[in-house]
C-alpha positions as CSV (number, residue, x, y, z in Angstrom):
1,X,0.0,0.0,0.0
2,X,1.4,3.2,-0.7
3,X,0.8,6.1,0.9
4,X,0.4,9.6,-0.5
5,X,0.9,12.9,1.8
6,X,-0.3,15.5,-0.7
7,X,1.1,18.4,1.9
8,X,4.4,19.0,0.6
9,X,3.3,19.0,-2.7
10,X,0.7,21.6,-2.0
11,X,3.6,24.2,-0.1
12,X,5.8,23.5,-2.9
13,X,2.8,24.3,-5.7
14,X,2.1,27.1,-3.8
15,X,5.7,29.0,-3.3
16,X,6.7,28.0,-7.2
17,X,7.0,30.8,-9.4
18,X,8.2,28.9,-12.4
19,X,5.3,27.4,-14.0
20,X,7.7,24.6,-16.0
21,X,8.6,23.3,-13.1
22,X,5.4,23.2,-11.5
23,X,3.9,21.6,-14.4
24,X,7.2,19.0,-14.5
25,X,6.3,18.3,-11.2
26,X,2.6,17.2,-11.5
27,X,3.6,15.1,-14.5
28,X,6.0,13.1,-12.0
29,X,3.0,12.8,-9.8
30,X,0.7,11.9,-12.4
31,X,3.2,9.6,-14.2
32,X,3.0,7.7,-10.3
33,X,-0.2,7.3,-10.1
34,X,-0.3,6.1,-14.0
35,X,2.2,3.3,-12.7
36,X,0.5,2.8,-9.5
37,X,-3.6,2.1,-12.1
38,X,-1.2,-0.1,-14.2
39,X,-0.5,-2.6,-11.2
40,X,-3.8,-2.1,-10.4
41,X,-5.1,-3.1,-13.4
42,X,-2.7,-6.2,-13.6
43,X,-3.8,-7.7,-10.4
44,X,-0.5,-6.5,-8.9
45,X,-1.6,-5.1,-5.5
46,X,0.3,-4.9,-2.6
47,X,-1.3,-5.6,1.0
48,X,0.7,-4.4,4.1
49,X,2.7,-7.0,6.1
50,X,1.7,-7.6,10.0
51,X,4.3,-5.1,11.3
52,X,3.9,-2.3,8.3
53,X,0.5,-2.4,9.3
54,X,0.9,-2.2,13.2
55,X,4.0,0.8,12.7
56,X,0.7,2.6,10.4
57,X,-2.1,2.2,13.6
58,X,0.7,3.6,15.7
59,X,1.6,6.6,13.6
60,X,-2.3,7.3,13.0
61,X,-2.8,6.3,16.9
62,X,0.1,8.8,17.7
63,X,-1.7,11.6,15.2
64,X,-4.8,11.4,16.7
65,X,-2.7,11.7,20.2
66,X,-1.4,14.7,19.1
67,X,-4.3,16.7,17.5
68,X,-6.6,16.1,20.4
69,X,-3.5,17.5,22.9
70,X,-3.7,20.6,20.9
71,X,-7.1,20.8,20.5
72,X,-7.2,20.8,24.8
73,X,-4.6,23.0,24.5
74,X,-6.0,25.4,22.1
75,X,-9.5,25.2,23.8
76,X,-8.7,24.7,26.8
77,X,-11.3,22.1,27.5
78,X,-10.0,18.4,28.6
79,X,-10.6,15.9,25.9
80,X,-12.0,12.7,27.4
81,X,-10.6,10.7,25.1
82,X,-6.7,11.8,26.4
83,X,-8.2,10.0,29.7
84,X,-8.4,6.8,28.6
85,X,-5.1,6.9,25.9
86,X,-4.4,4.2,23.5
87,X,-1.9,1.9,24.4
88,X,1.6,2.7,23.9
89,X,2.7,-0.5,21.8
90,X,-0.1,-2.4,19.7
């Protein structure tokens, strides 16, 4: 499974001035995803091992963590689900 973070992408877009490179730059990105429909297409797709999977719950598990400590923090209202917290190791 691959995983796509569109954020840096998106700055980059957004600070470039030069529209060839811009444009060279989606056409890498598109000529990935072209690749990516092709194995697709040819039965060619890849399922995350055991611990790939577990090391992705604990990165989304540590996300989650995070953007509700700064939602309490921001609000300054206690987020009940920080008082029951996720185990550290799945």
């Amino acid at each position: 499974m691959t995983r796509r973070t569109r954020e840096p992408n998106a700055v980059r877009r957004e600070v470039e001035t030069d529209p060839e490179v811009s444009l060279a730059e989606l056409q890498r990105q598109r000529d990935g995803i072209d690749a990516e429909m092709q194995r697709i297409r040819a039965s060619n797709i890849r399922v995350m091992t055991a611990p790939e999977a577990r090391d992705h719950l604990q990165q989304l598990t540590a996300l989650a963590r995070d953007l509700l400590r700064q939602r309490q923090l921001r609000t300054g209202r206690v987020c009940p689900s920080l008082a029951y917290p996720f185990p550290a190791t799945v």
